[in-house]
Backbone as CSV, one residue per row, in Angstrom:
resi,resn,N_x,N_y,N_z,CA_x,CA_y,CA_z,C_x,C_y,C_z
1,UNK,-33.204,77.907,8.650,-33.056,76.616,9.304,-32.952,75.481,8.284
2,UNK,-33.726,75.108,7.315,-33.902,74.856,5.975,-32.252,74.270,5.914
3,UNK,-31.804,75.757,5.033,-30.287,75.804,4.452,-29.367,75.067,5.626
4,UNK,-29.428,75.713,6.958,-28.554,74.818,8.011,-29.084,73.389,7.435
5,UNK,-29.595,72.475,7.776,-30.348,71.314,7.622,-29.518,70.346,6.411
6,UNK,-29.576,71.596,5.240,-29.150,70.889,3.823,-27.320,70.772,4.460
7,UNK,-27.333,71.725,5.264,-25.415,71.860,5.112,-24.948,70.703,5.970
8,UNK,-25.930,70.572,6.723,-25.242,69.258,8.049,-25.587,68.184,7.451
9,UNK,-26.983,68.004,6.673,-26.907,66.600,6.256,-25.811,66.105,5.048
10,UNK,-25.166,67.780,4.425,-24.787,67.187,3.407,-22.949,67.319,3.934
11,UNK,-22.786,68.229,4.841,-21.405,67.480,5.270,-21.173,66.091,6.576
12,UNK,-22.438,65.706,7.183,-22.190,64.427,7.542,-22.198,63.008,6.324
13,UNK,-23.482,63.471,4.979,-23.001,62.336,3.892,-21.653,62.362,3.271
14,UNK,-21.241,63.595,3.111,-19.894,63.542,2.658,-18.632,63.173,3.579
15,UNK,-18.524,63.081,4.559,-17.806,63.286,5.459,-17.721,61.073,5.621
16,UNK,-19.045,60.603,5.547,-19.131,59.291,5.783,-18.170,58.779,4.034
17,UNK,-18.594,59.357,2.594,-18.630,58.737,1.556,-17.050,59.109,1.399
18,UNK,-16.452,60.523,2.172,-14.789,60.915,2.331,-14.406,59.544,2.882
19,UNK,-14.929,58.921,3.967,-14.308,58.046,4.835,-13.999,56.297,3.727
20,UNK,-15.372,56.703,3.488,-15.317,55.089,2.471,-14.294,55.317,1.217
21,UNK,-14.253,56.371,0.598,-13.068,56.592,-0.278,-11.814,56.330,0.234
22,UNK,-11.529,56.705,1.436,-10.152,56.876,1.873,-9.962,55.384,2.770
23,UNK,-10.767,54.508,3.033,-10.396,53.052,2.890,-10.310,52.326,2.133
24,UNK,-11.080,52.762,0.913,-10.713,52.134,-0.324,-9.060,52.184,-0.763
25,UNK,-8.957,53.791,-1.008,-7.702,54.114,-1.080,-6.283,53.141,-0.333
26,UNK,-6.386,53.381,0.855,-5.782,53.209,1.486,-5.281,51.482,1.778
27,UNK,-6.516,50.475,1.151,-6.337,49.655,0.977,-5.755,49.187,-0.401
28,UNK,-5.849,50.072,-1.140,-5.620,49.619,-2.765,-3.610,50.174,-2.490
29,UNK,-3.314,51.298,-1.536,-2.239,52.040,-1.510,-1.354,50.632,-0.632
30,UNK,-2.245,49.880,0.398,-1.628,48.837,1.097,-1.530,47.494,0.387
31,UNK,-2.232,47.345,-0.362,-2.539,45.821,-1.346,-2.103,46.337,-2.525
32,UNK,-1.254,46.860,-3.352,-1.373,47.007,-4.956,-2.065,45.697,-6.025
33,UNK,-1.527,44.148,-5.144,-2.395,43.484,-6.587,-3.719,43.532,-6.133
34,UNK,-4.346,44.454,-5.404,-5.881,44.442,-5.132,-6.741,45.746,-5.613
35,UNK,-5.418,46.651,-6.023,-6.056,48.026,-6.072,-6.866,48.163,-7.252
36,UNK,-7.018,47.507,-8.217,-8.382,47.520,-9.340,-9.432,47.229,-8.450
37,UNK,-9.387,46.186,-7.747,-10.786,45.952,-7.068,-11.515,46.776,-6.293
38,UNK,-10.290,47.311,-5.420,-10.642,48.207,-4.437,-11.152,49.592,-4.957
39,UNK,-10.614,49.906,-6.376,-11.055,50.754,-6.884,-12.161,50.814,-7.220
40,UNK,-12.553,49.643,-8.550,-13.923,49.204,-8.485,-15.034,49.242,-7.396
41,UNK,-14.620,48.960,-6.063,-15.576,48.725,-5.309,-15.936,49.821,-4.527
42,UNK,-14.591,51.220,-4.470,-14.956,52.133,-3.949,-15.911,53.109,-5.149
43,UNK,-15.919,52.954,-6.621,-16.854,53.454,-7.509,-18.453,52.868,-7.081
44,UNK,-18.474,51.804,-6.963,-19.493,51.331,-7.098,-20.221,51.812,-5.315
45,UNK,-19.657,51.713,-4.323,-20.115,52.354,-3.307,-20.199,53.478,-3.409
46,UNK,-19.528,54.225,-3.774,-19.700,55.544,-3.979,-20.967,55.430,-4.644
47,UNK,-21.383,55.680,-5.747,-22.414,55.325,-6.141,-23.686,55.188,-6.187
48,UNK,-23.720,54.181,-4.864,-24.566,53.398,-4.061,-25.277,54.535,-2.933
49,UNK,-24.196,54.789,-2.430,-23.890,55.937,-1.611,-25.467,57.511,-1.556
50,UNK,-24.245,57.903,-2.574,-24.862,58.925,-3.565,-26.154,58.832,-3.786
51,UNK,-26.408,58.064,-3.907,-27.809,57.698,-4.646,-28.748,57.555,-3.210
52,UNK,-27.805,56.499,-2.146,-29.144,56.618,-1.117,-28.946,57.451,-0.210
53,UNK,-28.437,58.481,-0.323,-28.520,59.676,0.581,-29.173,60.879,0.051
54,UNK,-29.092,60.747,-1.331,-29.688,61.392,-2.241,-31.765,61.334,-2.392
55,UNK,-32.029,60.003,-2.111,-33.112,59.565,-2.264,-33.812,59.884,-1.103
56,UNK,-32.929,59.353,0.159,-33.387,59.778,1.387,-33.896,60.887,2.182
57,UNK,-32.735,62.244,1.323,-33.517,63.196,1.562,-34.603,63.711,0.616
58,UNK,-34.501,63.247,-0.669,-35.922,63.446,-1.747,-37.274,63.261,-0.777
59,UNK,-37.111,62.048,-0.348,-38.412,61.689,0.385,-38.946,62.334,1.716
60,UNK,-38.554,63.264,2.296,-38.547,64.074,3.249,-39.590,65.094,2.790
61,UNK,-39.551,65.018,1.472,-40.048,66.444,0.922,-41.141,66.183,0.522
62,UNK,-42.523,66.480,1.240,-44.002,66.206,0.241,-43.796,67.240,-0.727
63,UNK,-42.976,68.551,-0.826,-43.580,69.097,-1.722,-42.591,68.736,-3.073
64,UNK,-42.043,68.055,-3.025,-40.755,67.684,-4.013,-39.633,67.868,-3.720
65,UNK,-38.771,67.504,-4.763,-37.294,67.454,-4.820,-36.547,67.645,-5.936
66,UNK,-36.932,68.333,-6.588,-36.060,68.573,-8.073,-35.181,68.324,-8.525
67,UNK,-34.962,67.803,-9.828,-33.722,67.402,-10.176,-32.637,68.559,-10.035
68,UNK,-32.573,69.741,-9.722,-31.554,70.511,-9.407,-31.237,70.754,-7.980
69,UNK,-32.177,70.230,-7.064,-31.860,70.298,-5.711,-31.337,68.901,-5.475
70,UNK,-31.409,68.054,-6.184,-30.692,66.182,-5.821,-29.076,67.145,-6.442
71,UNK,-29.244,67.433,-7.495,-27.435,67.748,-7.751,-27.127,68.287,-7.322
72,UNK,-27.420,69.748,-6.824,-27.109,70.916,-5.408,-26.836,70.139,-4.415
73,UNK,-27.629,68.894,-4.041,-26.749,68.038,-2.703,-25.754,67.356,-2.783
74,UNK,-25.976,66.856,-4.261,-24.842,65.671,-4.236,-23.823,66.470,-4.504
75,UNK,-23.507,67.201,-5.582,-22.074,68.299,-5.188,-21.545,68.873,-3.950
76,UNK,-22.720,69.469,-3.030,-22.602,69.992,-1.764,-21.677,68.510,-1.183
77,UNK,-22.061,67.522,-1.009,-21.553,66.440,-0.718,-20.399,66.169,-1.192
78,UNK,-20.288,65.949,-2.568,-18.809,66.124,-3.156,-17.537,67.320,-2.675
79,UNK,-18.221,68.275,-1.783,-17.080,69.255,-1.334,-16.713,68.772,-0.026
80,UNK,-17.474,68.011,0.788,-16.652,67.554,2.411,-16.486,66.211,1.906
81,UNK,-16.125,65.573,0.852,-15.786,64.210,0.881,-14.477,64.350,-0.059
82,UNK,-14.312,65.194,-0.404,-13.250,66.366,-1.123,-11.836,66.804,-0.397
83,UNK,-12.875,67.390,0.965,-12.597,67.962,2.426,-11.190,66.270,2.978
84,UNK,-12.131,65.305,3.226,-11.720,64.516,4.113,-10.618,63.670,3.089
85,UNK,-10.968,63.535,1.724,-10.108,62.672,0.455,-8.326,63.561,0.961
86,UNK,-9.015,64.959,0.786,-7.611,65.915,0.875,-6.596,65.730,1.730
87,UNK,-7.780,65.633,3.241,-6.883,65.453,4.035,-5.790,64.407,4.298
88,UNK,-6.561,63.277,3.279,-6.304,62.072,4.284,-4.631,61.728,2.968
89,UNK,-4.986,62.458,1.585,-3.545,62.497,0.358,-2.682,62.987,1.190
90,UNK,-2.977,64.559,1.827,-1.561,65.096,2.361,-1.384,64.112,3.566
91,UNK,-1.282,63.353,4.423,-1.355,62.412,5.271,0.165,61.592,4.156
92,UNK,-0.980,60.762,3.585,-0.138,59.632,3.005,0.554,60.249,2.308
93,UNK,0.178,61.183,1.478,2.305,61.770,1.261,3.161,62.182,1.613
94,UNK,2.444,62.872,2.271,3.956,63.425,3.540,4.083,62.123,4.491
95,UNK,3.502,61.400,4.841,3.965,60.729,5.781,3.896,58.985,6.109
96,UNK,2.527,58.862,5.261,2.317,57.033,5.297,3.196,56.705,3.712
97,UNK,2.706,57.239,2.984,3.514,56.618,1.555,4.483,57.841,1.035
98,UNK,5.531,58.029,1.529,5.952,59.089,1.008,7.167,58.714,0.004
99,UNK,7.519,57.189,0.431,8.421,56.621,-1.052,7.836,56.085,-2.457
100,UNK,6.354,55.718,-2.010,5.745,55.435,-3.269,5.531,56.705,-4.010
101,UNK,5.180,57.910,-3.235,4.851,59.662,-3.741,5.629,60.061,-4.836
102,UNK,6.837,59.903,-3.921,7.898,60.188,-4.216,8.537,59.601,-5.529
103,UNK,8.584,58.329,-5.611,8.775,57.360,-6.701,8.116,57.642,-7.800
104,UNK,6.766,57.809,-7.891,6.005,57.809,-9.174,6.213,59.568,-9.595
105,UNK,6.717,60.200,-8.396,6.812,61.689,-9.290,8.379,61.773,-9.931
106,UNK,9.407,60.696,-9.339,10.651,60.377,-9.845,10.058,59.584,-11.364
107,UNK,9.333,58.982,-11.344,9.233,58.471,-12.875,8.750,59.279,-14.061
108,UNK,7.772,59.868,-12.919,7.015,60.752,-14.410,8.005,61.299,-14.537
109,UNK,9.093,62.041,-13.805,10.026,63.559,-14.235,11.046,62.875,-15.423
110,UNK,11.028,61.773,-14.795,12.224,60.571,-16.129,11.728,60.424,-17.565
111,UNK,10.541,59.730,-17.325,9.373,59.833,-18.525,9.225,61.284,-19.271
112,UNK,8.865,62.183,-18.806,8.707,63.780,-19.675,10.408,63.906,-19.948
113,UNK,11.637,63.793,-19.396,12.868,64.090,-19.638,13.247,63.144,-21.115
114,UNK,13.052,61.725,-20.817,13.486,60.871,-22.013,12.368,61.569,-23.184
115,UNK,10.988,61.836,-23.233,10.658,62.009,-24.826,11.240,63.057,-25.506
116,UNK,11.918,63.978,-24.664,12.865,64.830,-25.148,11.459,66.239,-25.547
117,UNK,11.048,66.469,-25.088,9.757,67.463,-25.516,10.145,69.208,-24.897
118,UNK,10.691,68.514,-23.780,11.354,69.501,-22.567,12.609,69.836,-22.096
119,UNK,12.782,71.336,-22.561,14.409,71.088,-22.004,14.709,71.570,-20.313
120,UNK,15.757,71.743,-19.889,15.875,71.028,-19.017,14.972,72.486,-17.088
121,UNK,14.780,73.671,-18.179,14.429,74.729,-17.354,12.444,74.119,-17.637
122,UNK,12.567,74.032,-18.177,10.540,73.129,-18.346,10.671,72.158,-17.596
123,UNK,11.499,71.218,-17.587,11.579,70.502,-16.836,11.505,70.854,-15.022
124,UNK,12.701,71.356,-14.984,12.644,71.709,-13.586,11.487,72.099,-13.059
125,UNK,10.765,73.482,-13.491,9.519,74.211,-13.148,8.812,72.991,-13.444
126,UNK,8.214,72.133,-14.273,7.197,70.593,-13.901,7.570,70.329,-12.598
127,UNK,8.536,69.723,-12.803,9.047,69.032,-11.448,8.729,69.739,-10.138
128,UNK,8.776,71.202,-9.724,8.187,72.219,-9.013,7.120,72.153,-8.674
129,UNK,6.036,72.231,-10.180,4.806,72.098,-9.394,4.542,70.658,-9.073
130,UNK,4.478,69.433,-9.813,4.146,68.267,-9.737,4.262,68.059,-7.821
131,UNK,5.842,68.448,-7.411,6.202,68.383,-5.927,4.995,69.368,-5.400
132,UNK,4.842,70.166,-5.487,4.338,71.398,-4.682,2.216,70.615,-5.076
133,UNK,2.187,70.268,-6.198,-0.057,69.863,-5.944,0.339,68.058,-5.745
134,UNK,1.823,67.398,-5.226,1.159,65.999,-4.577,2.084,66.144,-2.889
135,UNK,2.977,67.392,-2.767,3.107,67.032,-1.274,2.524,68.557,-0.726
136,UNK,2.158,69.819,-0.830,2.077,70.530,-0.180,0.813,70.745,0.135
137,UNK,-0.169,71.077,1.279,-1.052,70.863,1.675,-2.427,71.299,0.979
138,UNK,-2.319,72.870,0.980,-3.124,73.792,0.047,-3.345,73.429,-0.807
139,UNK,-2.669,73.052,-2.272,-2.787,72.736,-3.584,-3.560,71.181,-3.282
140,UNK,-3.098,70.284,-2.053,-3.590,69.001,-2.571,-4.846,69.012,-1.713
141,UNK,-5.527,69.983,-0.988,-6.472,70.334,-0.724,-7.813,70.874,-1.439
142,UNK,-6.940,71.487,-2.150,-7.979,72.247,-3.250,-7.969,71.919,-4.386
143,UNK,-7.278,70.982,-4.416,-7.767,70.066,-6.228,-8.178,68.695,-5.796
144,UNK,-8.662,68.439,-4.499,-9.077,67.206,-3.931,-10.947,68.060,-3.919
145,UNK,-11.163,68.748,-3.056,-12.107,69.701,-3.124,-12.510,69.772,-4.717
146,UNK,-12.062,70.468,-5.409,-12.606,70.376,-6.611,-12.640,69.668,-7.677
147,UNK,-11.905,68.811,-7.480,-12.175,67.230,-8.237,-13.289,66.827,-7.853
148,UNK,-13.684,66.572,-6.778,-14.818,65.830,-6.196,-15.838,66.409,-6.537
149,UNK,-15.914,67.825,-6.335,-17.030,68.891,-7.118,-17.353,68.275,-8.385
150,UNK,-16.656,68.251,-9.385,-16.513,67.931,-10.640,-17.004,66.353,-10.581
151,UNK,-16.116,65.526,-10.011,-16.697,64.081,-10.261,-17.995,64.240,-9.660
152,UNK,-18.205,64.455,-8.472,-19.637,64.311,-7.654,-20.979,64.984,-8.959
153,UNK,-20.798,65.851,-9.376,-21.326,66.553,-9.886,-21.601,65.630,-11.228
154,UNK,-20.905,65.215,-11.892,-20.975,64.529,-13.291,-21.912,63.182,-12.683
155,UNK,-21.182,62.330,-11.839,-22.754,61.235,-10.995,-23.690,61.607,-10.893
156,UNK,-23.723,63.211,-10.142,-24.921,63.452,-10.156,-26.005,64.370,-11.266
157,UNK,-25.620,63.941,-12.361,-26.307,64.189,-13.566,-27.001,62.973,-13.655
158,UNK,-26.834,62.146,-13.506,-27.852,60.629,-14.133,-28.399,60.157,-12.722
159,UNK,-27.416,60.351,-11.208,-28.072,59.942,-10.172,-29.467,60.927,-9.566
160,UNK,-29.236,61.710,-9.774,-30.940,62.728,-10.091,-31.368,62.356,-10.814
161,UNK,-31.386,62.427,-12.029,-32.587,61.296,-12.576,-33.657,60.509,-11.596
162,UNK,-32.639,59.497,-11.120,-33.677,58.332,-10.307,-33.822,58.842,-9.245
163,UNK,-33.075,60.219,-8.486,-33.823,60.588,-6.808,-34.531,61.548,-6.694
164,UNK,-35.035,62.182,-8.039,-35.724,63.334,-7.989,-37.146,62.871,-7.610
165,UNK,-38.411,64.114,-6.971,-39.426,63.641,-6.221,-40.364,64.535,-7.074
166,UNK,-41.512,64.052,-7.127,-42.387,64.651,-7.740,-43.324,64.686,-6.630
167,UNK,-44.246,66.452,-6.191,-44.605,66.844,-5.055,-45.749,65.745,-4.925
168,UNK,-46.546,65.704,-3.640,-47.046,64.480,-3.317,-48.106,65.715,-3.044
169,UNK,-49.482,65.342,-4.266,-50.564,66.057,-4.163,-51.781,65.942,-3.579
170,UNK,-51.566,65.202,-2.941,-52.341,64.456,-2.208,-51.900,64.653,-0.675
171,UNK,-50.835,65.073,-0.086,-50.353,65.503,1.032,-51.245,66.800,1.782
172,UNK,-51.190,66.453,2.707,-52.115,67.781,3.512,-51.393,69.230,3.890
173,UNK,-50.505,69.453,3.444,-49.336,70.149,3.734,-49.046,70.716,2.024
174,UNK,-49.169,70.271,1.204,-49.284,70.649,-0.442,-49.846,71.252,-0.484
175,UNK,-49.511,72.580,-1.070,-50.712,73.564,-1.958,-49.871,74.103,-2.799
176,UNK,-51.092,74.647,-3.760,-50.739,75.072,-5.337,-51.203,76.103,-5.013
177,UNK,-50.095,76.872,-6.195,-50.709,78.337,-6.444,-52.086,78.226,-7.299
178,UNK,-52.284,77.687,-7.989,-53.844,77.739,-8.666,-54.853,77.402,-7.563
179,UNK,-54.835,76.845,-6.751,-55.295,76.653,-5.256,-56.413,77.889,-4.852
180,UNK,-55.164,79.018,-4.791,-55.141,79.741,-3.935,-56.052,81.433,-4.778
């Protein structure tokens, strides 16, 4: 029951911190001279985030919260906010921004063609995958998923730090093995 518990709280936090990413996004994708800010501000919520969902469930726990169970959540978290980031890329490339998509993978292919590094069969196969992990669903699913793993995970090296719980010994519900 436990493990259920950790999985729902940690795909409803992710599922909320997916949502705040993907308005950030989506506003920085609708405003370009705003998208530093929006970026900025979706780091810093994120963040924010992380940290108080992180803390929130620390404190649940008289008997503690370890700094490896705050990062076990916040990654767990980083995979449905991963989940919802994914969904919401294949969305806007296939279908809300699909000339901006489209455009910046027309530049890069111009950019790698002019430094002359690549001839023209390297080229093509780039161009292959570049199309296939920013419009096809799977690939931009699963490097959305594991990006977030990865970023979530690197936050949550220093954001454990400050949400980890030290058991409350004094709780009536605490016992030690030397106790016993």
């Amino acid at each position: 029951m436990a493990n259920n518990s950790f999985w729902n709280e940690a795909s409803r936090c992710g599922a909320i911190i997916g949502l705040v990413n993907v308005l950030f996004s989506l506003v920085g994708m609708m405003l370009p001279s705003i998208a530093f800010v929006a970026n900025l501000a979706n780091f810093v919520v994120t963040i924010y985030l992380l940290f108080y969902y992180t803390r929130r469930r620390a404190m649940r726990f008289s008997e503690g919260y370890t700094y490896t169970q705050c990062l076990g959540f916040i990654v767990a978290i980083g995979i449905f906010a991963g989940i919802i980031a994914g969904a919401y890329q294949i969305v806007a490339s296939n279908f809300l921004f699909t000339e901006l998509f489209e455009q910046t993978v027309n530049t890069t292919i111009a950019t790698l063609q002019q430094s002359g590094l690549y001839n023209n069969e390297m080229m093509d196969q780039m161009s292959g995958m570049m199309r296939s992990y920013i419009f096809s669903p799977i690939p931009v699913l699963i490097s959305n998923v594991v990006g977030n793993i990865f970023l979530f995970g690197f936050y949550g090296l220093f954001i454990s730090i400050g949400t980890k719980r030290e058991p409350d010994i004094f709780d009536d519900n605490y016992s030690n093995e030397e106790d016993e």
